[in-house]
C-alpha positions in Angstrom: -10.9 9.5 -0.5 -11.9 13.1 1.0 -8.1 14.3 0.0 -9.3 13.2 -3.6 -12.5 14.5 -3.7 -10.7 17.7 -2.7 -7.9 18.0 -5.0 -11.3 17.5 -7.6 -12.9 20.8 -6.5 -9.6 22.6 -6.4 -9.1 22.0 -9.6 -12.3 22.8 -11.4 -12.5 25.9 -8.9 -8.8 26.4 -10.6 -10.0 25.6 -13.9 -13.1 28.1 -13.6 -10.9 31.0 -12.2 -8.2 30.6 -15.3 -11.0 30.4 -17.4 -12.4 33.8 -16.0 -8.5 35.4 -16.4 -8.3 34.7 -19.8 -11.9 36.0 -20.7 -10.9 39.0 -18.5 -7.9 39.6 -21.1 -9.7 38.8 -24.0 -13.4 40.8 -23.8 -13.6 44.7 -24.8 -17.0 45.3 -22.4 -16.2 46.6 -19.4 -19.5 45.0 -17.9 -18.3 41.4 -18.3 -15.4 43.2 -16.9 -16.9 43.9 -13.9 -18.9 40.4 -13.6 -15.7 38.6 -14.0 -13.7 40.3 -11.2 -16.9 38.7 -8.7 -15.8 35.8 -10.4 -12.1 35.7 -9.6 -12.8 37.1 -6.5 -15.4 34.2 -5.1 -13.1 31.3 -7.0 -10.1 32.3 -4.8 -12.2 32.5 -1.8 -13.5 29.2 -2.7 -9.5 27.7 -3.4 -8.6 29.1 -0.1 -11.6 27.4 2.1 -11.2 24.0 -0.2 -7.3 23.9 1.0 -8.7 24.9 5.1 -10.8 21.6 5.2 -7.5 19.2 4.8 -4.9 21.9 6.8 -5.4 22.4 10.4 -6.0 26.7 10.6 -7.2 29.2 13.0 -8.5 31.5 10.9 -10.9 29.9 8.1 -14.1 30.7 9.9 -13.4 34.3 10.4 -11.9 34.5 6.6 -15.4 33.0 5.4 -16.9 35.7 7.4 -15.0 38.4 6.3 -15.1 37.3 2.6 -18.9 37.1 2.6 -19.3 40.0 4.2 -16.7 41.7 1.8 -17.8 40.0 -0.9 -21.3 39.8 -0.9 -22.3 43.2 0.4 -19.8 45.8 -0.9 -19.3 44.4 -4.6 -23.4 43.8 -5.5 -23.8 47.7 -4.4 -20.8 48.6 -7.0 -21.3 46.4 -9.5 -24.9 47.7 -9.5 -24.1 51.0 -10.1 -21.4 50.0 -12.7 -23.9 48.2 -14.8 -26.9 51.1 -14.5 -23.5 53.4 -15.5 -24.7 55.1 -12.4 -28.0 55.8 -12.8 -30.4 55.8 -9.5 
């Protein structure tokens, strides 16, 4: 029942970061741009921890450390200054 209920997150997770890709492709404004990357970013992050809960590694805490430190820090300081087109 758990493997199930996993392979059901993986694939809406999947579903959400293909849909993000293709809007990637398709969209002319560099801010959605921008927004979207986050996006494809977190929805990887988010496949890789999924897949950690069923498979035995040594690793997954320190990779959600490092990915919300990475990813929540860094990126919202960027992506501020790419959507005030670098006003202070």
């Amino acid at each position: 029942m758990f493997q199930a209920i996993l392979w059901g997150a993986g694939i809406v997770i999947l579903a959400c970061l293909l849909g993000g890709i293709a809007l990637i492709l398709r969209t002319r404004d560099v801010l959605t741009r921008v927004v979207l990357s986050d996006l494809a970013f977190y929805s990887m992050i988010a496949l890789y921890l999924v897949w950690s809960l069923d498979n035995q590694t040594s690793i997954a805490y320190e990779i959600a450390l490092l990915a919300a430190l990475v990813g929540g820090v860094l990126p919202t300081l960027s992506m501020s200054r790419m959507v005030s087109r670098g006003r202070r």
